[in-house]
C-alpha positions in Angstrom: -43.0 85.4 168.5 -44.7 85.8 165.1 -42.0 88.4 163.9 -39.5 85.4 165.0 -41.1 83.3 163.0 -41.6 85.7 159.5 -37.5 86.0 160.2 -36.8 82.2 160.6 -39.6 81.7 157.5 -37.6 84.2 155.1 -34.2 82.4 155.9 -35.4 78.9 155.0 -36.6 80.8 151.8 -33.5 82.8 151.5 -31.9 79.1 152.0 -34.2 77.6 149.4 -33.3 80.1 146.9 -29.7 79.7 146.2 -30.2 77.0 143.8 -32.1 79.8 141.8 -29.5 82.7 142.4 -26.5 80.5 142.1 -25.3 82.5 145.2 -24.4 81.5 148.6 -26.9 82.7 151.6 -26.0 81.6 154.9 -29.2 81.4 158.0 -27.6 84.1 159.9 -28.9 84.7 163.8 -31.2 87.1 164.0 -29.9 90.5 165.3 -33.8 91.9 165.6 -36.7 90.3 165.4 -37.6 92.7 162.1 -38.7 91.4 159.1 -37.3 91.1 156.2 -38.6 91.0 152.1 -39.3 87.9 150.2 -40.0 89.3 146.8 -36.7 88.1 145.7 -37.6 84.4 146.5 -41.3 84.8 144.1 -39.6 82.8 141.2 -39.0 79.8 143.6 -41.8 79.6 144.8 -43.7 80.1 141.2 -42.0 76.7 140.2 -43.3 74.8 143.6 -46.1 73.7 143.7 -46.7 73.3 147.5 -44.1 74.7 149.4 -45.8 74.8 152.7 -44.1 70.9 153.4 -41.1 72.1 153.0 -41.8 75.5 155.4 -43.5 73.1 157.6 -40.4 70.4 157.8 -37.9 73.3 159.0 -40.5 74.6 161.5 -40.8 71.0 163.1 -37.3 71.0 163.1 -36.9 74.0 164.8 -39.8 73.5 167.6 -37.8 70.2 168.3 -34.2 71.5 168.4 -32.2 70.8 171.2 -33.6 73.2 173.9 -29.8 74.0 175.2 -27.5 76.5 174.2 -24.8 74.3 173.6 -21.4 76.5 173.4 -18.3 77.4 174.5 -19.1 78.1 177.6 -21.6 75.6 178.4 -20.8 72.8 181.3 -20.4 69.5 180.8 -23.4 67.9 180.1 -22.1 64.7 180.2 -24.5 61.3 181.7 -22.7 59.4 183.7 -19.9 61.8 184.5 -16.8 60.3 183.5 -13.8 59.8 186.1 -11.5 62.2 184.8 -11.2 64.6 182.3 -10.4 68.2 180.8 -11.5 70.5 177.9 -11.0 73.7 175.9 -13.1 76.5 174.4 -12.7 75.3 170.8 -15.4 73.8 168.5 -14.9 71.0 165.7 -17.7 70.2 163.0 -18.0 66.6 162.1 -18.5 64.9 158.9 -21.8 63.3 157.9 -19.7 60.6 156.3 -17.5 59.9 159.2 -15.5 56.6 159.0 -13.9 54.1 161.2 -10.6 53.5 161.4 -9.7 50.5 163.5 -6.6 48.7 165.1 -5.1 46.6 168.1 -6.2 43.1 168.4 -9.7 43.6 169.2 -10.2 46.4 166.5 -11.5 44.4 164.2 -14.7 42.4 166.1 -18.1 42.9 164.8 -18.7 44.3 167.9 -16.8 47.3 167.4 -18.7 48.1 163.5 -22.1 47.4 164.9 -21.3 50.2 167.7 -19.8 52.6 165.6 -23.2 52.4 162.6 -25.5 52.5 165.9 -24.0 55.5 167.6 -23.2 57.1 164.0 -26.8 56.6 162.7 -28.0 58.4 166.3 -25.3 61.5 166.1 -26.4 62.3 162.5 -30.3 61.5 162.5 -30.8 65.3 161.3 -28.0 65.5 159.1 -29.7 63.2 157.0 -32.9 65.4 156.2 -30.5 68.7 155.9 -28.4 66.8 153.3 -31.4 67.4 151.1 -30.8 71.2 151.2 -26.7 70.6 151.4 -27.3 69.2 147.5 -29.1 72.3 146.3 -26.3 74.2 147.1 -24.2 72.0 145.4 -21.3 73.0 147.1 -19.2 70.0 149.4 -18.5 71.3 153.3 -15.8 70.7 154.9 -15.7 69.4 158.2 -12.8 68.8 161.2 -13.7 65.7 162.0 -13.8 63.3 159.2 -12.8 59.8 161.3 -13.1 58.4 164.5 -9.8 56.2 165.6 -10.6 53.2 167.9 -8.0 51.1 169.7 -9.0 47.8 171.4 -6.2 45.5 173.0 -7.9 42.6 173.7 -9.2 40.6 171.1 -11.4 39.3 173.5 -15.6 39.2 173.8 -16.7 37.5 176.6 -18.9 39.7 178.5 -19.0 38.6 181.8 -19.1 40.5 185.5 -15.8 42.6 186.4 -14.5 43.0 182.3 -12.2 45.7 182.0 -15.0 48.7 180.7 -12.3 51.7 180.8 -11.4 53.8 178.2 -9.6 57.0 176.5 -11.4 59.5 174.4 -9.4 62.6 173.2 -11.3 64.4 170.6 -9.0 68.0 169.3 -6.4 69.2 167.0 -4.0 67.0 165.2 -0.7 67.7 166.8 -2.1 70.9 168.0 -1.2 72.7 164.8 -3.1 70.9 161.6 -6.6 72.6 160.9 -7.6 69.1 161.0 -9.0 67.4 164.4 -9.7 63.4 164.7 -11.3 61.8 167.7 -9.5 58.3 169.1 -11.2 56.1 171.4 -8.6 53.6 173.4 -10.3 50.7 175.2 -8.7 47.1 176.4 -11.8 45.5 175.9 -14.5 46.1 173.1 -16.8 46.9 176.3 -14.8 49.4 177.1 -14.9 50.9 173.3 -18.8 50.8 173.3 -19.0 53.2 176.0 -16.6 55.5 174.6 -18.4 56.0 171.8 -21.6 56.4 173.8 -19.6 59.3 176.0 -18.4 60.6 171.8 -22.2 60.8 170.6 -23.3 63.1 174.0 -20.1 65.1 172.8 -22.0 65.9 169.5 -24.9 68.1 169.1 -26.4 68.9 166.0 -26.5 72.5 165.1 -29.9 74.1 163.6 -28.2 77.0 162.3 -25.0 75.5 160.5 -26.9 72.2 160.3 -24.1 70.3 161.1 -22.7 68.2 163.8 -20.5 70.4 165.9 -18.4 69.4 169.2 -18.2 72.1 171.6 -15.3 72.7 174.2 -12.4 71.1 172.6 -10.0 69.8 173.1 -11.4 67.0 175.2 -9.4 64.0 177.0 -11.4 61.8 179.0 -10.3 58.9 181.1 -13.5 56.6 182.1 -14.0 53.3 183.9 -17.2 52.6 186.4 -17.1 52.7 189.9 -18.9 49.7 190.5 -18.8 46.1 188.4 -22.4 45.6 188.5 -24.9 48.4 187.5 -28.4 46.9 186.7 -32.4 47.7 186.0 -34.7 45.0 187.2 -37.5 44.4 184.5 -40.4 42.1 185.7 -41.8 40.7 183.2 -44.4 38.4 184.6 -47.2 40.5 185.7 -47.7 42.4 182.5 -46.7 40.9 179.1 -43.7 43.0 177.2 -43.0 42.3 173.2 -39.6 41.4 172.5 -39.5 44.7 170.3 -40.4 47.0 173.8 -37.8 44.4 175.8 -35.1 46.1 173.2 -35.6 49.4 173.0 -35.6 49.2 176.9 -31.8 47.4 176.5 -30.6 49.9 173.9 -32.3 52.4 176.5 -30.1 51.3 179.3 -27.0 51.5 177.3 -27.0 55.3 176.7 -26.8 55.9 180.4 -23.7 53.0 180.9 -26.1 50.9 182.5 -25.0 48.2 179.5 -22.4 45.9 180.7 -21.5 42.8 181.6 -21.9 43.2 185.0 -24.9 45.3 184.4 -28.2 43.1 184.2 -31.6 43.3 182.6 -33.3 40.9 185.1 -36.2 39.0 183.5 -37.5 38.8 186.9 -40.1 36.2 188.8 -40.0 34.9 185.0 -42.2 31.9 186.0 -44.3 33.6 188.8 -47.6 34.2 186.9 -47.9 32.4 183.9 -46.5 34.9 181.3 -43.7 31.9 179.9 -45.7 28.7 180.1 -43.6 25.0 180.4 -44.5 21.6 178.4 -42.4 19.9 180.4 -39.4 20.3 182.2 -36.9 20.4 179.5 -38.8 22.1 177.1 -39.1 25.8 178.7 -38.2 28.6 175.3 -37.1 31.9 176.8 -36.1 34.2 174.1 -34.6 37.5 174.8 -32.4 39.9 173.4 -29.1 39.4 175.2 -27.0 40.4 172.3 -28.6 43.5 171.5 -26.3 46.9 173.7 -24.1 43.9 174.8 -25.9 43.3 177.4 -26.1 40.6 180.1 -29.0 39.0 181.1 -29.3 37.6 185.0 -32.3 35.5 184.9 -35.0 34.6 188.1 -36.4 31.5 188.9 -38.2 32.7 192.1 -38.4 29.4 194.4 -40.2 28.3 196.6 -42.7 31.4 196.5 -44.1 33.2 193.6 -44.3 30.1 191.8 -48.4 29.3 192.2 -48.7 29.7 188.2 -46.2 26.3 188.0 -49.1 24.4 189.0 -51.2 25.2 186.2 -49.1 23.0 184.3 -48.3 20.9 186.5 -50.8 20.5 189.7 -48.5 18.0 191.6 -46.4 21.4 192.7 -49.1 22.4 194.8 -49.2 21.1 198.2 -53.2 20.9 197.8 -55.4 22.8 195.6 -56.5 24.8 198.1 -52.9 25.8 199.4 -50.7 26.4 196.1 -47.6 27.9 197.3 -44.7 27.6 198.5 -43.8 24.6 196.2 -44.5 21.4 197.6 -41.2 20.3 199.1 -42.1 16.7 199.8 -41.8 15.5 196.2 -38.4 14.5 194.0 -40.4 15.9 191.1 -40.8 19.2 192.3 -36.4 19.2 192.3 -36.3 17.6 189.2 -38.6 20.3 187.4 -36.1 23.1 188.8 -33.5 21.1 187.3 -35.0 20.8 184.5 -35.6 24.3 183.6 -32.1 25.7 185.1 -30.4 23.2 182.4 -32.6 24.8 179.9 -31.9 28.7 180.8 -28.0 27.6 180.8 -28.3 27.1 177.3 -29.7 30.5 176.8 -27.9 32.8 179.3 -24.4 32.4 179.4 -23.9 35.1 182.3 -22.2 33.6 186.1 -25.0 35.1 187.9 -28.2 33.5 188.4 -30.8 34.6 191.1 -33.2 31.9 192.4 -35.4 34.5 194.6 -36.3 33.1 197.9 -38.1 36.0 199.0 -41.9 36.4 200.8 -42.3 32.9 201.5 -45.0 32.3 203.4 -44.8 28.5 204.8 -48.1 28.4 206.8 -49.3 25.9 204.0 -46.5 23.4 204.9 -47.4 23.1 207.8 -51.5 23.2 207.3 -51.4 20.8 204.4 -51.5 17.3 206.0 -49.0 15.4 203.8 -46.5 18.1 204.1 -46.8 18.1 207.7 -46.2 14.6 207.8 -43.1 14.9 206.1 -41.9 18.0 208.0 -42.6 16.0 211.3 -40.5 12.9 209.6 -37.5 14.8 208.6 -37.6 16.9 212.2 -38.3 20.1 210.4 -39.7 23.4 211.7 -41.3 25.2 208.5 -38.1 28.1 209.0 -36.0 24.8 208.6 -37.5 23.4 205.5 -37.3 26.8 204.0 -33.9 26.6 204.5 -33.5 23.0 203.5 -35.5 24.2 199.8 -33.1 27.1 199.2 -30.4 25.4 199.9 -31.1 22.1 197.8 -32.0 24.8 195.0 -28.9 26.6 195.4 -26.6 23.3 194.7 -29.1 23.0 191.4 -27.8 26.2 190.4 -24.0 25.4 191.2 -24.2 22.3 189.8 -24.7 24.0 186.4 -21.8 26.5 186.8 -24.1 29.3 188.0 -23.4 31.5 190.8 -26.3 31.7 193.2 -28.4 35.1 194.0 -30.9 35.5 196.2 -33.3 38.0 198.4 -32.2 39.2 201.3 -34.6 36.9 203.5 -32.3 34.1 203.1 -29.1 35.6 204.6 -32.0 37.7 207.2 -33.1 34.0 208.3 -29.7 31.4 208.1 -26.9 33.5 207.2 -24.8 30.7 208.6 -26.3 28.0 206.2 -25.9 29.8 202.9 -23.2 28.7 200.3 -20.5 30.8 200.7 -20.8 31.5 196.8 -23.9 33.0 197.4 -24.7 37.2 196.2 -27.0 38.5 199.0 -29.4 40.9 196.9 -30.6 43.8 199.3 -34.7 45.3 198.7 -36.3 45.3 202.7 -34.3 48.5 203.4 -30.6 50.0 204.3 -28.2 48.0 206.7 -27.9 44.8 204.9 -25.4 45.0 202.6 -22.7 45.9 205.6 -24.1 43.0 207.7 -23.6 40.5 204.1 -19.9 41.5 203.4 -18.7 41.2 207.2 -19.9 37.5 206.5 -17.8 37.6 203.3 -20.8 37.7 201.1 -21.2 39.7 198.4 -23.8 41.6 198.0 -26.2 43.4 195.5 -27.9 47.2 196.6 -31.7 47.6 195.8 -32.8 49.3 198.7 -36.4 49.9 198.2 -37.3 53.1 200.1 -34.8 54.4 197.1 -34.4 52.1 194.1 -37.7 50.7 193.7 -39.2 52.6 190.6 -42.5 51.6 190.8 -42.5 54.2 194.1 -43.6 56.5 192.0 -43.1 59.2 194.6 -39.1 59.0 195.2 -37.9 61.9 193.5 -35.0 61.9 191.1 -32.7 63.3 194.0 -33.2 60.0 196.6 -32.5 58.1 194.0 -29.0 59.8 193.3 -27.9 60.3 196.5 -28.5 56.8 197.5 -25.0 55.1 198.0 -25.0 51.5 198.0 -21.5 51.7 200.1 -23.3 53.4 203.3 -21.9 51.9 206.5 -19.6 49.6 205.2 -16.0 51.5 205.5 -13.7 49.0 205.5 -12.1 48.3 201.5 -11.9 45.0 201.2 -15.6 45.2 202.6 -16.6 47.8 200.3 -15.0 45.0 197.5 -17.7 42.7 198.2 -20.6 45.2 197.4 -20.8 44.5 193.1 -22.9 47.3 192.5 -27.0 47.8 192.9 -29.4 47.9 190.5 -32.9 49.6 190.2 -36.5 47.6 190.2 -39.0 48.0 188.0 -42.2 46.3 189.5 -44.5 45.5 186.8 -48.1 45.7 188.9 -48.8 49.4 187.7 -46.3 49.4 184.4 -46.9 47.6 180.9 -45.8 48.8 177.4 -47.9 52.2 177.9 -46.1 53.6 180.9 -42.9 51.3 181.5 -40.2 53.9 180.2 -41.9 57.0 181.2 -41.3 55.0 184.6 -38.1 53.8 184.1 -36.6 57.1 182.9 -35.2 59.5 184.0 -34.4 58.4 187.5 -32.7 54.9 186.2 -29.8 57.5 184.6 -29.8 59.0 188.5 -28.9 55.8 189.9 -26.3 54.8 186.7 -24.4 58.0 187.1 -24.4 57.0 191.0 -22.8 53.5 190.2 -20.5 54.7 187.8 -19.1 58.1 188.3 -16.8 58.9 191.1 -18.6 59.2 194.5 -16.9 63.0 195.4 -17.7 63.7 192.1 -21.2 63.5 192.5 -21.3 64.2 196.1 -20.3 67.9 196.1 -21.9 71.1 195.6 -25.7 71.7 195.2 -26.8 68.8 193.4 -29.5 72.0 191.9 -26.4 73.2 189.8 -24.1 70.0 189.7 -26.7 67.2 188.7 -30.3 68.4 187.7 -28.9 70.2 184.8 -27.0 67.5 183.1 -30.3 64.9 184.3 -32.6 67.4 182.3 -30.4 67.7 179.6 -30.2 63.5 179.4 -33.9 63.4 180.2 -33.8 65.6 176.6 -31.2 63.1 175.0 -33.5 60.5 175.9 -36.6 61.7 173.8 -34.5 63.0 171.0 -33.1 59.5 170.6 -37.3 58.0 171.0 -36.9 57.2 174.3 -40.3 58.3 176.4 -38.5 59.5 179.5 -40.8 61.3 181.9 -39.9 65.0 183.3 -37.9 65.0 185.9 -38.8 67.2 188.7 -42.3 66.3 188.5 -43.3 65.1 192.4 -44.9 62.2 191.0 -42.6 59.7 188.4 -44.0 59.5 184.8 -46.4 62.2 185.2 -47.1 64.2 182.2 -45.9 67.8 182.0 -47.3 70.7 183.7 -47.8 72.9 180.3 -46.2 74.1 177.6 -42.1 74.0 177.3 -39.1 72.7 176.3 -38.0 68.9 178.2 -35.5 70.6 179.5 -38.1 73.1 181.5 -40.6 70.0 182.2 
């Protein structure tokens, strides 16, 4: 290891030279590990004064280089795995100063430029600091691929659940003759363009010895579109407090494993339940969160009648007594008028169809022990399992009434699947089976099966998570229709801004490739060879892009690794 080092320490010094030599020297790979002289170099480092920064930069560099020999004949490390596509055994460099070149009726939308400087700021985050070095040499690369084409048809943004995400990405050869390659991303929607170029910027690795961006196995022509219309994380951000700078690196997160889209959902969830967004009055609730940021959608909770005890805090009169705070007190107007209140409000700040009321672990034994709700249940002729019913459903035609389209827990459709609107999205956490019973109703339904999808299990391993299949027992297609898609929870009791990525990641990106990518396509073979690899690799993606994912064969989630090595070993 040492003798590597003296070799890697005289080629940053045999690099640093040129300017002095007014020669070209080019980092070679090592074919021993035998050293090599450095008087030749004395007169450079006579004129700097402390050249041990600049030997330290390129050995940082090199400890955190991409720990994968990325190369001809390396598989497709790809996250989610697209639907369809093919490659070759070539390799294309990319400019630092690669441009945009837009057209179709869409082309042109902000959405498109603020894509391509995110993604392009990400690919060449290291070609920045080895531009430096480029200048010494003062001589101008050339590169292969100098723009990126992008095609969008619809001139349309509205981001709302089923858009049209597909897309075309063929990066190669001009006309399979000219030395020169381009890349083109096609798209009907601008969705559909943002997730081609997050499929271009896994494409492109930066190389440590060329120290350029190079794209390996070319020619590549990829045809993508998700599996499933909804694809969403579940953050709950009311038992630990999260900054609206953590809530957005946890969006742009989601986005590099497809899990941004309009049918994909960052659920502010149980958003009222314990007193983290606090009400003056009914009308004047502030929620402020960073739809716009990945493009992506925001289904907000309201979680009535239970998990609402902090409500009364502000407003007392919510509590049946106060000695028996929850469910909501379902005898008074005001208790209605406050939901409608704050629904009106949240319209005005997310735009998205879906809206989930909750309606889950509802405990009614203080109906019917509080005197003045028991009077009221025993004038209306109401069991307590009735006036649950009778409080979901009065909150449900709240939520219609302002163009939303109601979601709520399973223990709704579990206790008066006959009552429910006929609108409503049946969202599945108790355990498997209830998605099949919801769509032979004609529900839709929404797959968050706890024993698999519940993050905050620290002890479900990356591989229960893939193989989870929100389809299971439902055969029928226009069935299988009615499932959108599932989503994974993160439960905030154990998580805050310490731990919450480490927990989210990497097993979210097990569950996105699940509800985008092709079912036999992730079904087949050892998922040892077919999945883990590409997992690790994106596990790796993750922290070279800042992103604290955890290692991910670890038995326990977010535990820290087991010794030294690279995230890919971890």
């Amino acid at each position: 290891m040492i003798r590597y080092f003296q070799w890697l320490t005289n080629n940053i010094l045999r690099s640093c030279c040129v300017s002095c030599r007014g020669q070209r020297s080019e980092v070679r790979r090592p074919p021993s590990m035998a050293t090599r002289s450095v008087h030749h170099c004395s007169s450079l480092l006579s004129h700097m004064s402390n050249p041990v920064p600049l030997l330290l930069l390129y050995l940082l560099l090199f400890l955190f280089r991409s720990p994968f020999p990325v190369s001809a004949d390396s598989p497709t490390y790809l996250l989610p795995l697209p639907w369809q596509f093919t490659s070759g055994e070539g390799t294309l460099s990319v400019d630092p100063a690669l441009s945009l070149s837009v057209s179709g009726k869409g082309g042109s939308s902000g959405i498109v430029k603020e894509g391509f400087d995110r993604y392009k700021a990400i690919i060449f985050k290291n070609s920045d600091v080895f531009s430096i070095f480029s200048a010494f040499r003062k001589k101008r690369a050339v590169y292969d691929v100098v723009k990126l084409n992008v095609i969008v048809h619809s001139a349309s943004e509205d981001l709302q659940l089923g858009i049209d995400e597909s897309y075309s990405l063929v990066v190669g050869r001009s006309h399979n003759q000219s030395i020169i390659g381009e890349a083109t991303i096609e798209a009907t929607t601008v969705f559909g363009a943002l997730r081609g170029l997050e499929t271009f910027s896994q494409l492109c690795t930066f190389d440590y010895g060329s120290k350029t961006v190079l794209i390996h196995n070319t020619p590549w022509i990829i045809h993508d579109r998700p599996r499933f219309k909804y694809r969403g994380l579940l953050l709950d951000t009311s038992r630990h407090y999260f900054p609206v700078d953590v809530i957005k690196h946890i969006l742009e997160s989601m986005s590099f494993a497809k899990l941004t889209n309009k049918h994909f959902l960052l659920r502010c969830l149980h958003i009222l339940s314990y007193g983290m967004v606090h009400t003056q009055s009914g009308s004047a609730i502030q929620l402020r969160m960073p739809m716009k940021l990945s493009r992506i959608n925001v289904m907000a909770e309201v979680d009535v009648p239970g998990h609402a005890e902090s409500w009364g805090k502000g407003y007392p009169d919510l509590w049946p007594s106060s000695s028996c705070r929850e469910p909501l007190d379902i005898t008074k107007n005001f208790t209605f008028e406050l939901i409608s209140g704050i629904l009106s409000d949240m319209r005005k700040i997310f735009p998205f169809e879906l809206f989930h009321l909750g309606g889950d672990e509802v405990n009614t034994n203080c109906w019917t022990s509080t005197p003045h709700v028991k009077h009221w249940l025993q004038q209306h002729n109401m069991t307590a399992k009735q006036a649950y019913k009778y409080f979901v459903l009065k909150a449900q035609n709240i939520a219609i009434s302002k163009d939303w389209t109601p979601v709520n827990w399973e223990e709704t459709f579990n206790t008066f699947p006959g009552s429910l609107n006929r609108r409503t999205v049946v969202h599945n956490w108790l355990g498997p089976g209830v998605c099949p019973k919801a769509v032979a109703r004609g529900f839709r339904c929404i797959f968050s099966n706890q024993g698999v999808w519940y993050l905050d299990h620290l002890d479900v391993t990356w591989d229960q998570v893939y193989t989870a299949e929100p389809l299971e027992g439902i055969s029928d297609p226009s069935e299988q229709e009615l499932v959108l898609g599932g989503e994974v929870c993160m439960w905030g009791e154990t998580i805050d801004t310490s731990n919450v990525q480490q927990t989210i990641w990497p097993r979210a990106a097990a569950a996105a490739e699940r509800l985008w990518s092709r079912k036999d396509a992730t079904s087949t073979g050892s998922l040892n060879t077919t999945a883990l690899p590409r997992l690790q690799y994106f596990r790796c993606l993750l922290n070279r892009r800042g992103v604290q994912a955890a290692p991910v064969t670890n038995f326990y989630a977010r535990t820290q690794p087991l010794g030294p090595g690279s995230c890919y070993d971890q």
